[in-house]
C-alpha positions as CSV (number, residue, x, y, z in Angstrom):
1,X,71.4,40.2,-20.5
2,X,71.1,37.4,-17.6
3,X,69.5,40.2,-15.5
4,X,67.4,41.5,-18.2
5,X,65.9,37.8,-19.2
6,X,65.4,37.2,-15.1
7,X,63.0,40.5,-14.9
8,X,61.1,39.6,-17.7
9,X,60.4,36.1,-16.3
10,X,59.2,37.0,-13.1
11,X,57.2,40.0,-14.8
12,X,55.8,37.3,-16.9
13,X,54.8,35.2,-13.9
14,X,53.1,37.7,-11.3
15,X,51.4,38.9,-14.7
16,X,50.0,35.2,-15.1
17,X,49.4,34.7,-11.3
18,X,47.8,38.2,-11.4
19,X,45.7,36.6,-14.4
20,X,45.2,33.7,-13.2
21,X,43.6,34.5,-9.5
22,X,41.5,37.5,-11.3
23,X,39.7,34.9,-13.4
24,X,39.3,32.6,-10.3
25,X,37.9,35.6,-8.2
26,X,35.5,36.7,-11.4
27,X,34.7,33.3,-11.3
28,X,33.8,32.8,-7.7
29,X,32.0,36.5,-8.1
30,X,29.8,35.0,-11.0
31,X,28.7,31.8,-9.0
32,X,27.9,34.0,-5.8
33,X,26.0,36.2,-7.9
34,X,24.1,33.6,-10.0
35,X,23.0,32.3,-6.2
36,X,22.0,35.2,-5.0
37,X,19.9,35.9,-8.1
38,X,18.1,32.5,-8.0
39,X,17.9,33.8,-4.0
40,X,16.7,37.3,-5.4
41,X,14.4,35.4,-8.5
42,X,12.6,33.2,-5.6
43,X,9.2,34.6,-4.3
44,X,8.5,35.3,-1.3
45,X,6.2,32.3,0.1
46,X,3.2,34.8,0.4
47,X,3.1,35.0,-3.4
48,X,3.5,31.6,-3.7
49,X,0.4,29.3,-5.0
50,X,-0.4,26.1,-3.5
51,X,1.1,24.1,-6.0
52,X,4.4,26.0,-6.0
53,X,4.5,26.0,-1.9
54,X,4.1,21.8,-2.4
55,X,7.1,22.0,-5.0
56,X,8.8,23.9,-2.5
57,X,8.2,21.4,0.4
58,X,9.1,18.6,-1.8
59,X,12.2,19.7,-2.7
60,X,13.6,21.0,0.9
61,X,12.1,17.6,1.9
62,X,14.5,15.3,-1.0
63,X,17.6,17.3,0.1
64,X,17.4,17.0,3.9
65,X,16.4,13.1,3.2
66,X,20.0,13.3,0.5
67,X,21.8,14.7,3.2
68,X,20.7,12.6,5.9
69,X,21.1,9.3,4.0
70,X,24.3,10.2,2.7
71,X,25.4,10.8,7.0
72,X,24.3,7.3,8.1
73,X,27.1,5.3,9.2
74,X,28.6,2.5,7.6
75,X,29.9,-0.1,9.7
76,X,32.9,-1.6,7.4
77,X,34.1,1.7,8.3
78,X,34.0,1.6,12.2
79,X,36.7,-1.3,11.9
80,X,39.6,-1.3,12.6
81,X,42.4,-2.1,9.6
82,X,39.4,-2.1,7.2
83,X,39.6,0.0,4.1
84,X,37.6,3.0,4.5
85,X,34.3,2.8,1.8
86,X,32.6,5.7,-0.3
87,X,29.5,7.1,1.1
88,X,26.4,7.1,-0.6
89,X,23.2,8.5,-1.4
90,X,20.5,5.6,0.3
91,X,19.7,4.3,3.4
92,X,21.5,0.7,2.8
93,X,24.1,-0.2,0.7
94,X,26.4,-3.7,0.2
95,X,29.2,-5.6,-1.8
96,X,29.2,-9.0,-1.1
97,X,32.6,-10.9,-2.9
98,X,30.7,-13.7,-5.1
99,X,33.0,-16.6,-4.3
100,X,33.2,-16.2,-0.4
101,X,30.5,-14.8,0.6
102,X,32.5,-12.3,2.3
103,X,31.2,-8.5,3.4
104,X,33.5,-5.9,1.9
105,X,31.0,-3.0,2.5
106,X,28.3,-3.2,4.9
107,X,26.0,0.1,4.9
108,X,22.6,-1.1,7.1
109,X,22.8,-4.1,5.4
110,X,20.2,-5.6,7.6
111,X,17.5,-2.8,7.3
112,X,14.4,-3.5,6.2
113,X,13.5,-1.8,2.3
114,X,11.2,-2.2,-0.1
115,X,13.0,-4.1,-3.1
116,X,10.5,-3.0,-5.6
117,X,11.1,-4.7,-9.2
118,X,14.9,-5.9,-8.0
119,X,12.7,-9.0,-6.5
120,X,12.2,-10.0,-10.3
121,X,16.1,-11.4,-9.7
122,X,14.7,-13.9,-7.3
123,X,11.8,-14.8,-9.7
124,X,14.1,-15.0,-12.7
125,X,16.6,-17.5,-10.4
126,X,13.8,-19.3,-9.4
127,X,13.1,-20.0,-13.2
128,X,16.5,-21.4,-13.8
129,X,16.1,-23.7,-11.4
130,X,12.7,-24.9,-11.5
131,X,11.6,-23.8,-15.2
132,X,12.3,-25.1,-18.9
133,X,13.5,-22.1,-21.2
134,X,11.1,-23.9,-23.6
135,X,7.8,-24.0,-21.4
136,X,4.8,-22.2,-22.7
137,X,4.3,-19.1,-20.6
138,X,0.7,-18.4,-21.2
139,X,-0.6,-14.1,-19.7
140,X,-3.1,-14.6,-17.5
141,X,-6.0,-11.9,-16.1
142,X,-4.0,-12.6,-13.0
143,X,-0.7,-11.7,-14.2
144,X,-2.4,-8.6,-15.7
145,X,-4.1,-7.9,-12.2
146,X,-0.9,-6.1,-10.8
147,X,0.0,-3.6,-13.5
148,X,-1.5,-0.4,-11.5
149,X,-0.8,2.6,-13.4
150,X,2.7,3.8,-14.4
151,X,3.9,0.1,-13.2
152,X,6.1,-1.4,-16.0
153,X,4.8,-3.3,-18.7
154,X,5.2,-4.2,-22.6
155,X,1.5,-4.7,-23.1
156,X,1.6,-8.1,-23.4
157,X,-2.6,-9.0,-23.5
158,X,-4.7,-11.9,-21.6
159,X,-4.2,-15.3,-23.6
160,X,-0.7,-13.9,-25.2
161,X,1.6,-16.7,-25.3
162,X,5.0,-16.7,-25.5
163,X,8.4,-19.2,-24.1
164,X,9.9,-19.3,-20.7
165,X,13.4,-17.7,-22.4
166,X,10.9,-14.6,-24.0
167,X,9.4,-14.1,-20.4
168,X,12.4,-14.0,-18.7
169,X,14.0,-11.2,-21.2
170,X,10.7,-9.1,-20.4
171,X,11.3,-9.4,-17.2
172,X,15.0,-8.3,-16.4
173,X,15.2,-5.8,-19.1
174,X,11.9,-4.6,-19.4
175,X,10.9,-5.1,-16.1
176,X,7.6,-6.3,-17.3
177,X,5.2,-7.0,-14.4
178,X,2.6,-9.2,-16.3
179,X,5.6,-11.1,-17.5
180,X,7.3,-12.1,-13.9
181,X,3.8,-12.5,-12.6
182,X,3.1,-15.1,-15.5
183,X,6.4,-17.0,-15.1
184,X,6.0,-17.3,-11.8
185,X,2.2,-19.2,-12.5
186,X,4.1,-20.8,-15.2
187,X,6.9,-22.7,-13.2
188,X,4.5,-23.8,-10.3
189,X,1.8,-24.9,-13.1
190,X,4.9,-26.9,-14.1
191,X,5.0,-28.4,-10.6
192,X,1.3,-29.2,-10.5
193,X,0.9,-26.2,-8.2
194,X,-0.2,-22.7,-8.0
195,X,0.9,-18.8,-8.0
196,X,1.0,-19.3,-4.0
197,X,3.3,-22.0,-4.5
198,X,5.6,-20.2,-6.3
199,X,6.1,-17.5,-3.5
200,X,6.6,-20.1,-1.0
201,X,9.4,-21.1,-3.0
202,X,11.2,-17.8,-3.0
203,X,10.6,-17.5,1.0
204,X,12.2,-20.5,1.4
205,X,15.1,-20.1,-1.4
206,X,16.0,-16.9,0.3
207,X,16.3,-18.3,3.5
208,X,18.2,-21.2,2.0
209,X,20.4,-19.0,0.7
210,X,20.9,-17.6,4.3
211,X,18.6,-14.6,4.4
212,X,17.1,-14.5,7.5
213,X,14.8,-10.7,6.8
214,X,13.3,-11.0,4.0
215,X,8.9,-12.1,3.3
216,X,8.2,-11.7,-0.7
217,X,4.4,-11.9,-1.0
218,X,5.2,-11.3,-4.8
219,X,7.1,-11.7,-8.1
220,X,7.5,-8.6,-9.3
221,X,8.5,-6.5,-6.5
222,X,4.7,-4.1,-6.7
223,X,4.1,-2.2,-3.5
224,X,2.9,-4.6,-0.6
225,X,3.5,-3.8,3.0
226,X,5.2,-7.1,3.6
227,X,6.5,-7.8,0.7
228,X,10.5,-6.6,2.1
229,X,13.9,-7.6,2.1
230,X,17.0,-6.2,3.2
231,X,20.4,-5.7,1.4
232,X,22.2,-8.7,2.6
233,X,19.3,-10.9,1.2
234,X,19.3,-9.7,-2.1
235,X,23.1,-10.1,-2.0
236,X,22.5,-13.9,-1.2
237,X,20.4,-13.9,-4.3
238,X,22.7,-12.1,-6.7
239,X,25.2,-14.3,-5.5
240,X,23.3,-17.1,-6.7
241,X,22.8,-16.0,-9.6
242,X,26.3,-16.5,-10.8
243,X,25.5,-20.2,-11.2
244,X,23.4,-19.5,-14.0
245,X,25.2,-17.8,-16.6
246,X,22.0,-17.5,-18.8
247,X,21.3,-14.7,-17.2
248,X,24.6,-12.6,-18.3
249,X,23.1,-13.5,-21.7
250,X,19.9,-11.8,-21.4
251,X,21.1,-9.1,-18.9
252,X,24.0,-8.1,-21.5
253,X,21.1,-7.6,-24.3
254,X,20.7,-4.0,-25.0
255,X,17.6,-5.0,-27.4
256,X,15.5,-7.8,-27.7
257,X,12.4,-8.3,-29.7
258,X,9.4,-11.0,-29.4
259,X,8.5,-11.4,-33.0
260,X,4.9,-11.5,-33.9
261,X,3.5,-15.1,-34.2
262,X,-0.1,-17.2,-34.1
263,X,0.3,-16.4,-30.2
264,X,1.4,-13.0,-29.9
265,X,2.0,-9.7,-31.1
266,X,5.4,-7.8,-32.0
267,X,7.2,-6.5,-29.1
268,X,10.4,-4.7,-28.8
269,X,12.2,-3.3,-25.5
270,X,15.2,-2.4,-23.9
271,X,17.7,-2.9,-21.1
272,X,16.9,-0.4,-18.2
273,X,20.2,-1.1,-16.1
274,X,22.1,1.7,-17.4
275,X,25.7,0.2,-16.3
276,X,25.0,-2.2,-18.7
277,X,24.1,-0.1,-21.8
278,X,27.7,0.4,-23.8
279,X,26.5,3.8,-25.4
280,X,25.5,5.4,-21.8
281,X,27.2,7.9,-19.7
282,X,27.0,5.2,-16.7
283,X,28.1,2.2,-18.7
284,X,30.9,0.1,-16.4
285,X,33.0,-2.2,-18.2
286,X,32.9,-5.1,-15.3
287,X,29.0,-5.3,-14.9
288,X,27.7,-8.3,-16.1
289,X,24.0,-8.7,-15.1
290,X,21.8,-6.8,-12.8
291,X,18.0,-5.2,-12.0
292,X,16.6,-2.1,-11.4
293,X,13.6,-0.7,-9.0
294,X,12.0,1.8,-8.4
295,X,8.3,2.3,-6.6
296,X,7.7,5.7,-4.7
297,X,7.8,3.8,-1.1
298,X,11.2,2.0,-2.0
299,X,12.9,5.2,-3.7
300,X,15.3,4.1,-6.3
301,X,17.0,0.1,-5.7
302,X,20.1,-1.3,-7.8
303,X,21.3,-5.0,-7.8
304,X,24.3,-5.2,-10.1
305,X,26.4,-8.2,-10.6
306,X,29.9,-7.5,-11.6
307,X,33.3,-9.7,-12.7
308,X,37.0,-7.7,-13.5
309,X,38.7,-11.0,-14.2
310,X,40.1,-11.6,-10.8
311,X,37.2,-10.7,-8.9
312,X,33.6,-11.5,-8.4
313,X,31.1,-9.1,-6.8
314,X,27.5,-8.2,-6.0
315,X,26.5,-4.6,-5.4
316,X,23.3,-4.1,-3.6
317,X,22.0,-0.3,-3.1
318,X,18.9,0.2,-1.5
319,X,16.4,3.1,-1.0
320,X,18.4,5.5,-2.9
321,X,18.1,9.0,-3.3
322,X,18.7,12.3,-6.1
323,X,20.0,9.7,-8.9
324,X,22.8,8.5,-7.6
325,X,22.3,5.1,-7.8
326,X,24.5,4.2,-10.5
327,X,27.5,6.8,-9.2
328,X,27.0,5.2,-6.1
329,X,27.4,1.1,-7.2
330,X,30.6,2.3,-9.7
331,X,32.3,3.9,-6.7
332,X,31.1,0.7,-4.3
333,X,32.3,-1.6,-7.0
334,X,35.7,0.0,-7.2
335,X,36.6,-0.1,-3.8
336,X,35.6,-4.0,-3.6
337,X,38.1,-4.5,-6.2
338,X,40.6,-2.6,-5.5
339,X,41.2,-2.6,-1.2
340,X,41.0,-6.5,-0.8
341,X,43.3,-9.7,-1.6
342,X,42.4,-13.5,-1.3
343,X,43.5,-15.3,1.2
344,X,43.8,-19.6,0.4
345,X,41.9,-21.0,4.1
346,X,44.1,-24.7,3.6
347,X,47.4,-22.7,3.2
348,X,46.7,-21.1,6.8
349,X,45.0,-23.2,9.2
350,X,46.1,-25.2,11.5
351,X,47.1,-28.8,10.5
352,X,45.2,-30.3,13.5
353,X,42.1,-28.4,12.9
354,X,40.2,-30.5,10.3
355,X,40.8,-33.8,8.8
356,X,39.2,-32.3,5.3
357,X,39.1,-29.1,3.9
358,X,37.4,-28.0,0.6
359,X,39.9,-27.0,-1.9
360,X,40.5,-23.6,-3.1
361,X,38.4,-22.3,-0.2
362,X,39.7,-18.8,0.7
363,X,39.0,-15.8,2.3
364,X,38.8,-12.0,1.4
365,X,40.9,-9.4,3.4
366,X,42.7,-6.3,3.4
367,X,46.1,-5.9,3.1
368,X,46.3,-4.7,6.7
369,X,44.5,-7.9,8.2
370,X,46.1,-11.0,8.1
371,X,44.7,-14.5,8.9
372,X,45.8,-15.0,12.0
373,X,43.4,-12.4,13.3
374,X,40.0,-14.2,12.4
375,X,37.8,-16.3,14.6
376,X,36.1,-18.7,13.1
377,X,33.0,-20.9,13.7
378,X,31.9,-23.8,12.5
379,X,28.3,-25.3,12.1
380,X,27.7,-28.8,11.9
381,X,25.0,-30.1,9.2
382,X,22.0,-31.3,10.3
383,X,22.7,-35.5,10.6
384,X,26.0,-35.1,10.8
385,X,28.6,-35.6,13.8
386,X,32.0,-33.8,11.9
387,X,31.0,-32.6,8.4
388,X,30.0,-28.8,8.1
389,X,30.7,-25.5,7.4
390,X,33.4,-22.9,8.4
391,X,32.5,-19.6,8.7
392,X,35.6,-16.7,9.3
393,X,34.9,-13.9,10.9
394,X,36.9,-10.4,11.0
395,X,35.7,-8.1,13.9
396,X,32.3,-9.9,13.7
397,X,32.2,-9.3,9.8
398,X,32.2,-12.5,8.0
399,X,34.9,-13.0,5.4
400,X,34.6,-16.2,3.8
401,X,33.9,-20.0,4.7
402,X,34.1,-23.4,3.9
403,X,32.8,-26.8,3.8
404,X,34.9,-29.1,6.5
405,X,35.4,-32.0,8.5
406,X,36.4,-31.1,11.9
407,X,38.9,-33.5,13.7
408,X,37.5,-36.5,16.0
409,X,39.3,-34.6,18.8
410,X,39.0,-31.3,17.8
411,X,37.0,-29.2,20.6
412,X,36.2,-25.6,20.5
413,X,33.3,-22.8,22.2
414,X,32.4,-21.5,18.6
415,X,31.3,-25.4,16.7
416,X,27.2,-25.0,16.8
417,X,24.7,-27.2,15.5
418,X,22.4,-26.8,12.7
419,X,18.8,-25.3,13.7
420,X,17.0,-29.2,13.4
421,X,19.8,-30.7,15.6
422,X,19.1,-28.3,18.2
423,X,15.4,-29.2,17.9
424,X,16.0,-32.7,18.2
425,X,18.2,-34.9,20.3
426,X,20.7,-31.8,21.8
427,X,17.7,-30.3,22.8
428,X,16.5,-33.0,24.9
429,X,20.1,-33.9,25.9
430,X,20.1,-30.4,27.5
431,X,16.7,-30.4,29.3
432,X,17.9,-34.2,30.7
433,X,21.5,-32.6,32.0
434,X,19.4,-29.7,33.7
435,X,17.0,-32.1,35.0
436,X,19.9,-34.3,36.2
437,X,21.5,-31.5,38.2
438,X,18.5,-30.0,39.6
439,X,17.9,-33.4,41.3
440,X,21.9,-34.1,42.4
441,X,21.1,-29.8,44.3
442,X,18.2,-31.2,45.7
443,X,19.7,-34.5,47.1
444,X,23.1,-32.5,48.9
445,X,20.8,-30.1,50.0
446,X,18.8,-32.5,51.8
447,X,21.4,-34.4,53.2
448,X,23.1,-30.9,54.2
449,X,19.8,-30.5,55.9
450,X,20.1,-33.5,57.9
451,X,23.5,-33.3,58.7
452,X,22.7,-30.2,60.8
453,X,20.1,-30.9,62.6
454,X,21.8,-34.1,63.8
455,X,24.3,-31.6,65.3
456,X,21.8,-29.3,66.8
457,X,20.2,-32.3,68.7
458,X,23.6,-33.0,70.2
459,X,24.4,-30.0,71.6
460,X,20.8,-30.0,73.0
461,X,21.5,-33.1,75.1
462,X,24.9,-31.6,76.3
């Protein structure tokens, strides 16, 4: 009966097996043949029209430029002990921990791109901290100027009026161009100054911030040849952004509506940032606020702001291909939450290192990397002789920093000077040292000089 029981198992499983890898092979059969006849259903390019020939181009063209951007290296990944990242679809890619400052994933980060409407992030922070939610934001001809055609808009008309808080919703979920422009006029009228004004402002809050590649020659992120940033920049930004909570507000709005008034017409619009949209395929729990972009010379961009509880992050992609930009930030989100620990600064440096250190300052690392590894550099602020800030570095990849006070006695090659104090007294220090020296060469050369001649004259008169 054993026996019997036995045989009819194993006839039971080859018969599944048998099952099993005939459907897999009927499957693989059906795939090959459903390529081949999309091979077979392609003309030949001498039937082809023009237009077809152009699709044609175009696509072979989008799938070599996928492939290629999906091959670039990213350089969290060449170091050593550091959590390999995803790859993705676009040219240059970050995640930036919010608190830190520290680089989890580095893709190009430094590359110059186009930032299209993600620049409307730097307009919106520059409202916070210049504008009134209240202010009057009146549409101008000028703010209508820009809107070329298929640019974003909710037809807001010349002489429209409408608040500061109304502007600002058009402008990070609808991506309104006439409405960034407008608060942009509004804030520097504000000021007693002008539009210009208002894009010096972001030039100089970016560098600020510590961008160092970025020139915005507009609000609203429409095509300009030098209007660029890179990833790391708008990182800065979106970090900043965390300071003004407002934003999750509006950013977390799904639908908002400007209700008709004296002033202005009904309008109602939507958030565009997918991740943030509960009903959508490409909803992600942890994002909080973001922007998207798009313009044909910047491909698709995506800044997206995100918070798990333990965790604070900015996701940057830039130049993106196929649409992957969403897959892309979820699987470049994940990894910055789940490969990397905090590490408290005061808890691990030396005692003798700094008379003050800020509290709670820490730094972000992987479990394979521990503190003792990092070098760290500190830059003095400008007027001051001890206090400044502590910058740690990880293989030249900046983990985290801190405001200090270095030691009276506390010496060390990597303690620099803030860009002004070069300028100024260090500067002329340093050309009075070299001045100094080049005259104690010229003096011991002279009397080396001298010294030898005396002796040739002797050995003349012997």
């Amino acid at each position: 009966m054993k026996r019997m029981i036995r045989l009819i198992a194993v006839v039971s499983a080859v018969s599944l097996i048998g099952t099993f890898t005939s459907g897999s092979m009927r499957q693989v059969r059906a795939s090959e043949a459903e390529a081949s006849q999309n091979e077979s259903n392609e003309k030949p390019e001498s039937e082809m029209t023009e237009e077809e020939k152009a699709a044609k181009a175009e696509k072979e063209a989008r799938e070599k430029a996928l492939k290629e951007a999906y091959e670039l290296p990213v350089q969290t990944n060449e170091i050593k002990n550091w959590p390999e990242g995803p790859g993705t679809y676009g040219d240059s890619a970050i995640v930036m921990d919010a608190d830190s400052g520290a680089i989890l994933y580095a893709k190009n980060i430094d590359k110059k791109e186009y930032p299209a409407s993600i620049t409307k992030v730097l307009t919106a922070l520059l409202a916070f901290q210049y504008g009134n939610m209240e202010d009057t934001v009146t549409i101008s001809d000028h703010a209508l100027s820009c809107l070329g055609s298929g640019y974003a808009s909710i037809g807001l008309k010349a002489g429209d009026k409408i608040s500061m808080e109304q502007a600002l919703y058009a402008t990070l979920l609808a991506s309104a161009n006439e409405a960034a422009c407008a608060v942009g006029e509004t804030v520097a009228a504000e000021h007693d100054q002008d539009y210009d004004w208002f894009i010096r402002q972001m030039n100089t809050t970016c560098k600020n911030l510590g961008g160092t590649n970025s020139n915005f020659t507009n609000t609203n992120g429409v095509y300009d040849e030098n209007h660029y940033t890179c990833a790391r920049d708008m990182a800065l930004i979106g970090k900043a952004l965390f300071d003004y909570p407002e934003s999750f507000t509006i950013c977390q709005t799904e639908q908002y509506a400007i209700p008709a008034s004296d002033t202005v017409e009904e309008h109602i619009f939507q958030q565009k940032h997918h991740m943030l949209i509960k009903d959508n395929k490409d909803y992600y729990e942890y994002a909080i606020a973001g922007k998207t972009g798009y313009t044909t010379e910047a491909e698709n961009t995506l800044i997206t702001l995100a918070d798990n509880g333990e965790r604070r992050l900015v996701c940057v992609v830039m130049r993106t291909y196929g649409g992957h930009t969403y897959s892309d930030t979820r699987a470049l989100l994940e990894y910055g939450f789940q490969n990397f620990r905090n590490v408290d600064i005061a808890e691990n440096e030396k005692k003798d290192t700094y008379d003050a250190l800020e509290h709670g300052a820490f730094v972000v690392l992987p479990e394979k990397v521990d503190f003792d590894k990092l070098k760290c550099k500190v830059e003095i602020h400008e007027g001051s002789k001890r206090e400044g800030t502590a910058t740690y570095y990880y293989k030249d990849n900046p983990v985290g920093s801190c405001e200090v006070t270095v030691a009276k006695d506390y010496k060390q090659k990597e303690i620099t000077f803030s860009e002004s104090d070069k300028k100024g007294i260090n500067y002329k220090l340093l050309i009075l040292i070299c001045t100094g020296v080049v005259v104690i060469l010229l003096t011991v050369t002279s009397i080396f000089t001298g010294i030898i001649r005396k002796r040739k004259r002797r050995k003349r008169r012997k």
